[in-house]
C-alpha positions as CSV (number, residue, x, y, z in Angstrom):
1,X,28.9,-0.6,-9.0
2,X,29.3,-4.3,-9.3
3,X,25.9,-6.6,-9.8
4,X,26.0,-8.4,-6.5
5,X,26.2,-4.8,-5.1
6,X,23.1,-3.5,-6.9
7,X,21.7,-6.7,-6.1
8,X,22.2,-6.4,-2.1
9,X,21.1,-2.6,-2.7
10,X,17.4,-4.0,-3.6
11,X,17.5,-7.2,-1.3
12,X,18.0,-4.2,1.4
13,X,15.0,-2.7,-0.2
14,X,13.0,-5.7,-0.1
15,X,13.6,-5.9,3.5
16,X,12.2,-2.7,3.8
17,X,8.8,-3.6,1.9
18,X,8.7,-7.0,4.2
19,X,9.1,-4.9,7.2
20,X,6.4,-2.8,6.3
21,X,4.1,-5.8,5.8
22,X,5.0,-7.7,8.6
23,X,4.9,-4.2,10.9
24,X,1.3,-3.3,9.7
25,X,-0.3,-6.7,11.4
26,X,0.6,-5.5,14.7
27,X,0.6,-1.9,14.1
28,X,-3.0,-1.6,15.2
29,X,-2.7,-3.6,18.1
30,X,-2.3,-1.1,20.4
31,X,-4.3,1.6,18.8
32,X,-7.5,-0.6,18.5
33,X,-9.4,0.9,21.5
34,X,-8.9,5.1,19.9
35,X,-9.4,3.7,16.6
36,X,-12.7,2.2,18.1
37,X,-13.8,5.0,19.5
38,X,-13.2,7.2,16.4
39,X,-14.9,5.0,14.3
40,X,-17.4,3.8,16.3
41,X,-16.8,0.4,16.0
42,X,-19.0,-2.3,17.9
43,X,-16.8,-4.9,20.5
44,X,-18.2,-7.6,18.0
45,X,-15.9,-5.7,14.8
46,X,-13.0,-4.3,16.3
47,X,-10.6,-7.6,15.8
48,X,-11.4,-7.6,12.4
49,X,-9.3,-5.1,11.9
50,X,-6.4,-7.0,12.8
51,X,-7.5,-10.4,11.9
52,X,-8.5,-9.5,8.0
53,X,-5.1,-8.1,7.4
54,X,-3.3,-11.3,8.6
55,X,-6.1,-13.4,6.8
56,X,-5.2,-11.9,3.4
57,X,-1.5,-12.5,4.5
58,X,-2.7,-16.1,4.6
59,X,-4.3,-16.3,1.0
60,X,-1.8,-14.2,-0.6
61,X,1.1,-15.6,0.1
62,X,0.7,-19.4,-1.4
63,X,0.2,-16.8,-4.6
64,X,3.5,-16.0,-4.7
65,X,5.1,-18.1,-6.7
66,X,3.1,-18.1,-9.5
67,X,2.6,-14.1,-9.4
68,X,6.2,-14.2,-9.5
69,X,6.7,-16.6,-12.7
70,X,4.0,-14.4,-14.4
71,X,5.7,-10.6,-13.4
72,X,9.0,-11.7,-12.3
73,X,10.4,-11.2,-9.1
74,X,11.1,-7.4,-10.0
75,X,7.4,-6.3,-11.0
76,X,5.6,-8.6,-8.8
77,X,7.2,-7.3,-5.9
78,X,6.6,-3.5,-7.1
79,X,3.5,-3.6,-7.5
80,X,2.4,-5.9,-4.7
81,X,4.1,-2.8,-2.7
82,X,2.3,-0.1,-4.7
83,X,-0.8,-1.6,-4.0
84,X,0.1,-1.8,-0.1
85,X,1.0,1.5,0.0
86,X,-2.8,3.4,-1.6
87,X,-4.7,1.1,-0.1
88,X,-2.7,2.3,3.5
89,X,-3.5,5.7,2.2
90,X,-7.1,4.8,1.5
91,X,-7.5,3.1,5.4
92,X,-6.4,6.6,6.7
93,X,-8.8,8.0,5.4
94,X,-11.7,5.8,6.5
95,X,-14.8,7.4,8.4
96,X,-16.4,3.7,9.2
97,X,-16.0,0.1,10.3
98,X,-16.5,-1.8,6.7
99,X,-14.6,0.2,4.3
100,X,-11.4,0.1,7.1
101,X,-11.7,-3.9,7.1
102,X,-12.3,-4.3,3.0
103,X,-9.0,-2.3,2.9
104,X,-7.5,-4.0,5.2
105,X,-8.0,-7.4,3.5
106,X,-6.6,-5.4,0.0
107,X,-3.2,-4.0,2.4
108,X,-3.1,-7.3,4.0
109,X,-3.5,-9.2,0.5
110,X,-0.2,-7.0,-1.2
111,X,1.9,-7.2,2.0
112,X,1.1,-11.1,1.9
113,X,3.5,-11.8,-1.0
114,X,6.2,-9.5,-0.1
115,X,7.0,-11.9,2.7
116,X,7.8,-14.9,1.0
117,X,9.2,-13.0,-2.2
118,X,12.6,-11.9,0.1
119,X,13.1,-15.4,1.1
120,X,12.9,-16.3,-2.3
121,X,15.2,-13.7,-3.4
122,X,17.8,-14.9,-0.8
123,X,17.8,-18.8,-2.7
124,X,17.5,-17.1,-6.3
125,X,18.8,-13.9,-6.7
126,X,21.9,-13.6,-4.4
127,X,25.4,-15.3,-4.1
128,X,25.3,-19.0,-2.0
129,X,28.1,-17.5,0.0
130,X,25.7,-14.6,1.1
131,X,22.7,-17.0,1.9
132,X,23.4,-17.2,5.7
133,X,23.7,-12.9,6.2
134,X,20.9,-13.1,3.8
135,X,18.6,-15.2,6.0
136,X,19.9,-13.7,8.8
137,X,19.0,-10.4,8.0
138,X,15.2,-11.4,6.9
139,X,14.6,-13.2,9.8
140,X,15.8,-10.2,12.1
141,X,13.2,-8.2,10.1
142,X,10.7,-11.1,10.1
143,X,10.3,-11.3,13.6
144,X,11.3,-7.4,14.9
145,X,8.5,-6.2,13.0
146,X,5.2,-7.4,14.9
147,X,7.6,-6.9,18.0
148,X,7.8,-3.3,17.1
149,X,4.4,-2.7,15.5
150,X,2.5,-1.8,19.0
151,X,5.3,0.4,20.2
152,X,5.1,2.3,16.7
153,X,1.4,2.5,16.7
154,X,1.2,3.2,20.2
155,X,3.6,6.6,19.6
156,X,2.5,7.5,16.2
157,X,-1.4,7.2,17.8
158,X,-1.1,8.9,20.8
159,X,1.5,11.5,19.5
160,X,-0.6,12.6,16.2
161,X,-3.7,10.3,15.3
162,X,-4.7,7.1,14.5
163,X,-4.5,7.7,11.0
164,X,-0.5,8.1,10.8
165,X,-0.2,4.4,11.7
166,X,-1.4,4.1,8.3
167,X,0.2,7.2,6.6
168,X,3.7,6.2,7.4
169,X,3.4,3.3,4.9
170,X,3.3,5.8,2.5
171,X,7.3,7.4,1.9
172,X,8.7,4.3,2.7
173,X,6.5,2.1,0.0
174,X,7.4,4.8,-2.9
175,X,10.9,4.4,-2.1
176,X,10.8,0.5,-1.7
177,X,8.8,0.8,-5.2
178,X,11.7,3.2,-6.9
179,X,15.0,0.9,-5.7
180,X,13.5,-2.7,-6.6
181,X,12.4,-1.2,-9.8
182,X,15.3,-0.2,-10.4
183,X,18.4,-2.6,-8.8
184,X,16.9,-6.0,-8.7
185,X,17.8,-8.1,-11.5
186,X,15.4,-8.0,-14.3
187,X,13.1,-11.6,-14.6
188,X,11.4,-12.5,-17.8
189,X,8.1,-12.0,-17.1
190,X,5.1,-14.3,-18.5
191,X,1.6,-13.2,-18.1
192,X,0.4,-16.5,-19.5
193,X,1.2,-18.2,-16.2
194,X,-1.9,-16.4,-14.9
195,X,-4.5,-18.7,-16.8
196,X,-2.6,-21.3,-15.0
197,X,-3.5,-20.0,-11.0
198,X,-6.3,-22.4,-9.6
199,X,-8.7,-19.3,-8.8
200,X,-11.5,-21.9,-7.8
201,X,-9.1,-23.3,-5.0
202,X,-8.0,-19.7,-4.4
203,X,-11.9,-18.6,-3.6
204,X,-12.5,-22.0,-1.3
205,X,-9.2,-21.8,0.6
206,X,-10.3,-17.7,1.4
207,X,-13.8,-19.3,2.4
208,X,-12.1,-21.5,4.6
209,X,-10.0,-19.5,6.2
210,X,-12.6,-16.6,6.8
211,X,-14.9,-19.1,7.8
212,X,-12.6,-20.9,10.4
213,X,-11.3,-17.8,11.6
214,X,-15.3,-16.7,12.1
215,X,-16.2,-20.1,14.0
216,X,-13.6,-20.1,17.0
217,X,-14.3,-16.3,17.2
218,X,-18.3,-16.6,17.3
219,X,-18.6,-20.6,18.6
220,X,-17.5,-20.1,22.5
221,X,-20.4,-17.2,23.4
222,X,-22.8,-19.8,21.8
223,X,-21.8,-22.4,23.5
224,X,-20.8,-24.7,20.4
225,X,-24.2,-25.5,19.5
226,X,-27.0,-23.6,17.5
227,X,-28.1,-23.2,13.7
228,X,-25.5,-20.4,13.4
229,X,-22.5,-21.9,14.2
230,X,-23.0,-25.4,13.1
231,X,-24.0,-23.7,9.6
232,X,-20.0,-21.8,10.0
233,X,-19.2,-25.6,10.7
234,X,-20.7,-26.8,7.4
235,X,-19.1,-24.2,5.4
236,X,-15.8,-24.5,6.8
237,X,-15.6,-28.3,6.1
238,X,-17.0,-28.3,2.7
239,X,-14.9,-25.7,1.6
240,X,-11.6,-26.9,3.2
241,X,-12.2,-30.2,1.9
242,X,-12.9,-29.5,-1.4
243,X,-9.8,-27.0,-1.5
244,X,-8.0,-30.1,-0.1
245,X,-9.0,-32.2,-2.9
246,X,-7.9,-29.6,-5.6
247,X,-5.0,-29.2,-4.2
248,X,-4.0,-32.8,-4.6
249,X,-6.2,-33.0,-7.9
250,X,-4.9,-30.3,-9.8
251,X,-1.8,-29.7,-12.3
252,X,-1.0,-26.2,-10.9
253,X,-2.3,-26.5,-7.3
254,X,-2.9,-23.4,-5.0
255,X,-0.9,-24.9,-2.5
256,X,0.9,-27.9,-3.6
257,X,0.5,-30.1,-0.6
258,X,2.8,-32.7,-2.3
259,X,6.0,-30.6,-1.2
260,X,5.0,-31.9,2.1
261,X,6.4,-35.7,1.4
262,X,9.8,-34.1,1.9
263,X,10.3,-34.4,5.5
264,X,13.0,-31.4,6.2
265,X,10.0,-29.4,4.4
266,X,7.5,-31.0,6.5
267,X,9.4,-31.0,9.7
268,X,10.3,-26.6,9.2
269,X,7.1,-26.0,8.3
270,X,4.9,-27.5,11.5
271,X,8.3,-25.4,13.2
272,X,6.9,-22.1,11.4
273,X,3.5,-22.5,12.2
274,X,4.4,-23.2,15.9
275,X,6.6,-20.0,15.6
276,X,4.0,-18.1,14.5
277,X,1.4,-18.7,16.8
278,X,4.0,-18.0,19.8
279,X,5.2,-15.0,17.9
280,X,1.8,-13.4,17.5
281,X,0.0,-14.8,20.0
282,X,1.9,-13.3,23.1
283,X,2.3,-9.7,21.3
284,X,-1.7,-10.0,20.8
285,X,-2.0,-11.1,24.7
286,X,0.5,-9.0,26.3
287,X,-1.4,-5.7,24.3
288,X,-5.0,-6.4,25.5
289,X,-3.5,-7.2,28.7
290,X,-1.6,-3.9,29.4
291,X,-4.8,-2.3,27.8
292,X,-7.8,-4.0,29.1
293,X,-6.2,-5.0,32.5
294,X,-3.7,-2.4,33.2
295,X,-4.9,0.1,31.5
296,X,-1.2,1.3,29.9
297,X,-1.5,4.3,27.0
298,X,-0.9,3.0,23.4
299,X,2.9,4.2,23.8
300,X,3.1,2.6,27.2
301,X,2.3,-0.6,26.0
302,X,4.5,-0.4,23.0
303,X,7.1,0.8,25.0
304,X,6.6,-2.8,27.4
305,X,6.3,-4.8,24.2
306,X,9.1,-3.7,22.3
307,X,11.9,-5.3,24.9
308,X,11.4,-8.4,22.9
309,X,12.2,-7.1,19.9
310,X,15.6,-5.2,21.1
311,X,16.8,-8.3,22.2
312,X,15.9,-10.2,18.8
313,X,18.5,-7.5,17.7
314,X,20.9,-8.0,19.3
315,X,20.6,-11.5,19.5
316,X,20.5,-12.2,15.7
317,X,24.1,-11.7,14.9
318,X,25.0,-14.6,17.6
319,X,22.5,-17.0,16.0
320,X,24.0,-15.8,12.6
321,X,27.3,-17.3,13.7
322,X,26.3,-20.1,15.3
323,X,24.4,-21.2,12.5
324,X,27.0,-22.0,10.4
325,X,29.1,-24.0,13.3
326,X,26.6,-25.8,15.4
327,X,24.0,-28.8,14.9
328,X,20.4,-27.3,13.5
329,X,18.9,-30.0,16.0
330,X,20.9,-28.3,18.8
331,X,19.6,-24.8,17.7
332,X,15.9,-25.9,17.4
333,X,15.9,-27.3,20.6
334,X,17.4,-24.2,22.5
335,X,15.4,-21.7,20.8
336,X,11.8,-23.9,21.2
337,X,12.3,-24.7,24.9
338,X,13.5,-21.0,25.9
339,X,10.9,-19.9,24.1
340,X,8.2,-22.1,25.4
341,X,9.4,-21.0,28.7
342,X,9.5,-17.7,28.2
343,X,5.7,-18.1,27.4
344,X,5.4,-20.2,30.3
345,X,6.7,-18.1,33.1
346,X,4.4,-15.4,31.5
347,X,1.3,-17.6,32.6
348,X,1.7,-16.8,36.4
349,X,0.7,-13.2,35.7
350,X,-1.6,-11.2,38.4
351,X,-3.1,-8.6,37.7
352,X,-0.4,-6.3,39.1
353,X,2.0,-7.8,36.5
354,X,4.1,-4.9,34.8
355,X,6.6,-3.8,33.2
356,X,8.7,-5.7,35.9
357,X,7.1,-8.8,35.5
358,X,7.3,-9.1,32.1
359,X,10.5,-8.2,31.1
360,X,13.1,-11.0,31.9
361,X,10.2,-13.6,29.9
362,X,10.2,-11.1,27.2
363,X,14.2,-11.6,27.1
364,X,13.9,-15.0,26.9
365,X,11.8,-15.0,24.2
366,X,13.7,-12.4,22.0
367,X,16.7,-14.4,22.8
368,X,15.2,-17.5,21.4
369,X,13.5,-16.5,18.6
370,X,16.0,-16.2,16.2
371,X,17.2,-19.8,16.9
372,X,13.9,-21.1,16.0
373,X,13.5,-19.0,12.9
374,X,17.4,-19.7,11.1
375,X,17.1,-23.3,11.4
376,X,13.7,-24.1,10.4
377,X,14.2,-21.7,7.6
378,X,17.1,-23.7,6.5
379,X,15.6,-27.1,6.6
380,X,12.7,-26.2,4.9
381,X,14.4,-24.3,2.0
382,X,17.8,-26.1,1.6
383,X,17.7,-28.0,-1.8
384,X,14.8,-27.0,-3.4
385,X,15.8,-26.1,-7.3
386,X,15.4,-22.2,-8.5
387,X,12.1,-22.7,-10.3
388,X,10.5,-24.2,-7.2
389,X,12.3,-22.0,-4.0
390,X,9.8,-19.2,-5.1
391,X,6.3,-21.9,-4.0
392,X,8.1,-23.4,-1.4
393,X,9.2,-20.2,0.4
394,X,5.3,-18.9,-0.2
395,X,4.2,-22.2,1.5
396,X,7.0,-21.9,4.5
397,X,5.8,-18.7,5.4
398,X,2.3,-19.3,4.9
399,X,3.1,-21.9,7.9
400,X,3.8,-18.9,9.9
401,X,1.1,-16.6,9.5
402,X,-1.4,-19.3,9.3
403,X,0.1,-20.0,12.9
404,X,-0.4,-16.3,13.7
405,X,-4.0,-16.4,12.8
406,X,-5.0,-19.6,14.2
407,X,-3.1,-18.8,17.3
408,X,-4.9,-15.3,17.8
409,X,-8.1,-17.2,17.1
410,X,-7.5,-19.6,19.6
411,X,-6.7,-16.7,22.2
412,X,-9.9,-15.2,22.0
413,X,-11.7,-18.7,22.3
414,X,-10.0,-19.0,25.5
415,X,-10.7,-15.7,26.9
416,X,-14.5,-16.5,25.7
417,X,-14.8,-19.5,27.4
418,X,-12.8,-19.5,30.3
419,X,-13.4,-15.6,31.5
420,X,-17.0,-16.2,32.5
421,X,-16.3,-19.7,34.0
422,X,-13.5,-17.7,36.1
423,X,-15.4,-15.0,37.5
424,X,-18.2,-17.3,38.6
425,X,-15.8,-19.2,40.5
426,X,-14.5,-16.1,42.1
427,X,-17.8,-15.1,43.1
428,X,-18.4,-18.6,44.1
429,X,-15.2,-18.1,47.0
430,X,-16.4,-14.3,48.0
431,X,-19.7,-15.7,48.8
432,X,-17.8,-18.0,50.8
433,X,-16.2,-15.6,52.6
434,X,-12.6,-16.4,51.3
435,X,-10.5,-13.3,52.2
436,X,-7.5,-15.2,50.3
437,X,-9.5,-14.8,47.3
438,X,-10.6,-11.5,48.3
439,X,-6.8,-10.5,48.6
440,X,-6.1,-11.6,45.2
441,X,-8.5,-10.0,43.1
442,X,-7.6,-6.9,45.3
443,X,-10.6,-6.1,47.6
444,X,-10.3,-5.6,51.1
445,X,-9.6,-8.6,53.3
446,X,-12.1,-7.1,56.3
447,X,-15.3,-8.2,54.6
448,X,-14.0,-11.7,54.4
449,X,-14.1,-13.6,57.4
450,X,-14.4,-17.6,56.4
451,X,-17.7,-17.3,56.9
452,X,-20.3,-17.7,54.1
453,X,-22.0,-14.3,52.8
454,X,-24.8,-16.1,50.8
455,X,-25.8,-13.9,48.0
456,X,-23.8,-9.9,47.2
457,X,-26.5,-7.5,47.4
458,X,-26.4,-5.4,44.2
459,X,-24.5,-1.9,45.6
460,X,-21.8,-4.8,46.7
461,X,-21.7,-6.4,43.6
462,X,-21.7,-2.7,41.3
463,X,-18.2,-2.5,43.8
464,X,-16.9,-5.8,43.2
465,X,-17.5,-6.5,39.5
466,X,-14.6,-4.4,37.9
467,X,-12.5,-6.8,40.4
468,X,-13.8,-10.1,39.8
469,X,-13.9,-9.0,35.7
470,X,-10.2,-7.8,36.2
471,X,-8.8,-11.4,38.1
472,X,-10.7,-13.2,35.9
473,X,-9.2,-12.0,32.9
474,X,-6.0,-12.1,34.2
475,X,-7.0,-16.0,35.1
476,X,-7.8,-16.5,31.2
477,X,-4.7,-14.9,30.0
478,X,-2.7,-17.3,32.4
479,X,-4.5,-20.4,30.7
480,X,-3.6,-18.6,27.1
481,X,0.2,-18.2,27.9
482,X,0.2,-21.5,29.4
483,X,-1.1,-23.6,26.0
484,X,0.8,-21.5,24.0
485,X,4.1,-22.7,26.3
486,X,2.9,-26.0,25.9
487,X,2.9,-26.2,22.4
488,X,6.4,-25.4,21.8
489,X,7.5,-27.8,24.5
490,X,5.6,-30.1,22.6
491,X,6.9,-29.1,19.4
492,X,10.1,-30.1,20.5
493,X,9.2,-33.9,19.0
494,X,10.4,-32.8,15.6
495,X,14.1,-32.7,16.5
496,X,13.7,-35.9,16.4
497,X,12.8,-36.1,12.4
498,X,15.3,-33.3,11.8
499,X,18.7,-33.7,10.0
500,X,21.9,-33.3,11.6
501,X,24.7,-30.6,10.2
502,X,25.0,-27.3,9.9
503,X,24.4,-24.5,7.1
504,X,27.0,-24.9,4.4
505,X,26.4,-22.9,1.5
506,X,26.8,-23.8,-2.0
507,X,26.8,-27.5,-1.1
508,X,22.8,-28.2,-1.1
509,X,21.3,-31.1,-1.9
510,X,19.0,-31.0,-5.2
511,X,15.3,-31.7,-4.0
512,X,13.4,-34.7,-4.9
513,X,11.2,-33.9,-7.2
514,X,7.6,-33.8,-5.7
């Protein structure tokens, strides 16, 4: 067996440990609700479970690189997925709320640096000629996998329990832990790179995160104001600002913000973090939507969510070849305005919307996405030397999932705000006597004459709510899929500040140095 072989052998398996990762943010999205009930969880918790695995994504993965210079690329990546894999076992076997979100954060925290570890490996550990089927091949997984995730928990929760969502971590990690271990290419190691880590940048960066992730979820039902949030406020600035100034400060940053002065870095980064908001956001919508509003079984809303990701399937292999022979700008640009559009035509949703409804955006989208992950990966990563691909790929797909969790924030601030506001104005037309209104929430037109009701008695208004909740709900989704649309529309501007060719491998240009 040739070395590139037993190299491709482990990259395979490296894919495998990523996939697991990026699977297990989405994995509970769809079992939330039974997992809520078994625990009983308060409405005020339940997210947490979602958003303190992609949170620890976020902090772990600017890690990376130095975990990676201090284990090598072989041990780091083993025992980031041995840690993944008992602390999944360890959530199945939660009987509360707390223990189920510290574990979380400790799955979410070893799944964060498998990510940027196999994009790494692709610039440092494989051939040049290899680096397109490479990328290729992590981006499929990259973007399949929180496709996937609500269809797998979805089946796994409804067919057995909400525990095996969790438990099926567990053959795949020890497998993913035996073929690295054994067919990756052996780094030097140097534990003395770990007095080097900025741990005091590490805390504040966490603090900021949780803390900014904690204000847009608790600021809207307060209205913005009070002792409470402004204190969340305070906290979140101080810290992010001091974690700022370290990071510009210090010899061995936490993030090294400084990579950023390269504009093809720059430019496929702001790409990433667009990606993933649109990437995680409309999975996150489109699952509380078919829950909460249609009411679908975990598997039936997997089943609806997972078109997306058979397209990104079959899809991949034509954005594979088209990489190598047409213009990056030309790519971007196709992928970030199908996309946005995609995202776009979801925002006329009723709530009737199904499986019919949702399907051709859903194409859209899983046509597009591999044309705006290829590119930007490309423009971020080409050139950087070996020592540095390890940071910079930890900071590109930090993009990403920041994106993801700042998106999914920014959902729930909208459904916040804007649910209330749209059921008042609902009641506003009933009152009214506006039977157009009346039709599109779904009550019968009879009682609705043009003529002003004044006041619903309270037996009227016991038969009405779970209509006016429902439409309104529906109205906030609408405005959700309709900023997300927007932003990649927007987006677009970076063509602009991209470079023109195409992938050619083994003919990069060496990095400045930063």
């Amino acid at each position: 067996m040739t070395s590139v072989t037993r190299t491709w052998i482990g990259y395979v398996a490296m894919c495998i440990g990523m996939f697991m990762a990026i699977l297990d943010i989405q994995v509970v999205a769809s079992s939330l609700t039974n997992i809520q009930h078994a625990l009983n969880i308060p409405d005020d918790k339940i997210s947490w479970i979602q958003t303190a695995y992609l949170m620890a994504e976020v902090v772990a993965i600017p890690l990376t690189g130095m975990l990676t210079r201090a284990l090598s690329l072989r041990w780091m990546f083993v025992a980031a997925t041995g840690g993944f894999t008992l602390a999944s076992i360890a959530c199945a076997l939660c009987s509360s709320a707390d223990p189920l979100i510290a574990l979380r954060v400790v799955q979410g925290f070893c799944g964060g640096m498998l990510i940027p570890a196999v994009f790494t490996s692709v610039f440092t550990i494989l051939p040049k000629k290899h680096e397109i089927l490479a990328t290729a091949m992590a981006g499929v997984v990259a973007m399949v996998a929180p496709t996937v995730g609500p269809y797998v928990g979805g089946w796994l929760t409804q067919t057995y329990s909400w525990h095996w969502i969790f438990l099926i971590n567990v053959v795949p990690g020890i497998l993913v832990c035996s073929v690295v271990g054994f067919f990756i290419p052996v780094g030097t190691p140097n534990i003395g790179y770990l007095r080097k880590i900025d741990y005091a940048t590490v805390f504040l960066a966490a603090i900021f995160l949780g803390t900014l992730e904690l204000l847009l979820k608790e600021a809207p039902p307060h209205h913005w104001s009070g002792l409470y949030v402004y204190s969340l406020f305070a906290i979140c600035a101080v810290s992010g600002a001091l974690a700022l100034y370290f990071c510009f400060s210090k010899p061995n940053p936490f993030i090294d913000l400084r990579r950023f002065t390269r504009i093809g870095f720059a430019v496929g980064c702001s790409l990433s973090f667009v990606a993933g908001m649109g990437l995680y956001g409309s999975t996150y919508i489109l699952a509380i939507f078919l829950g909460g509003v249609r009411a679908h079984t975990p598997i039936e809303i997997g089943e609806i969510i997972m078109v997306s990701g058979a397209v990104q399937m079959l899809a991949a292999p034509a954005a594979a070849l088209l990489e190598s022979r047409v213009d990056g700008r030309i790519l971007v640009t196709f992928g970030y305005a199908v996309f946005g559009i995609g995202l776009l035509i979801n925002g006329q949703m009723t709530y009737q919307t199904d499986f019919d409804g949702l399907f051709w955006p859903q194409v859209l989208r899983g046509v597009a996405v591999m044309f705006c992950i290829l590119p930007t990966t490309r423009l971020a990563m080409e050139g950087w030397k070996i020592q540095d691909a390890p940071d910079a790929s930890g900071q590109f797909n930090l993009m990403r999932n920041l994106g993801g969790a700042i998106g999914i924030a920014l959902i729930d601030t909208i459904l916040a705000q804007r649910t209330p506001e749209h059921a008042q104005h609902i009641i506003d037309r009933l009152q009214a006597g506006d039977a157009h209104m009346a039709a599109r929430v779904g009550l019968p037109t009879e009682y609705f004459h043009g003529v002003p009701m004044g006041p619903i008695d309270p037996s009227m208004r016991a038969y009405v709510e779970p209509f006016i909740q429902r439409a309104a709900l529906t109205d906030s989704f609408n405005e959700a899929w309709i900023v997300l649309g927007a932003l990649f529309i927007v987006s677009l501007i970076a063509v602009a500040f991209m470079r023109s060719g195409t992938w050619q491998p083994g003919h990069e240009t060496e990095a400045e140095d930063a």
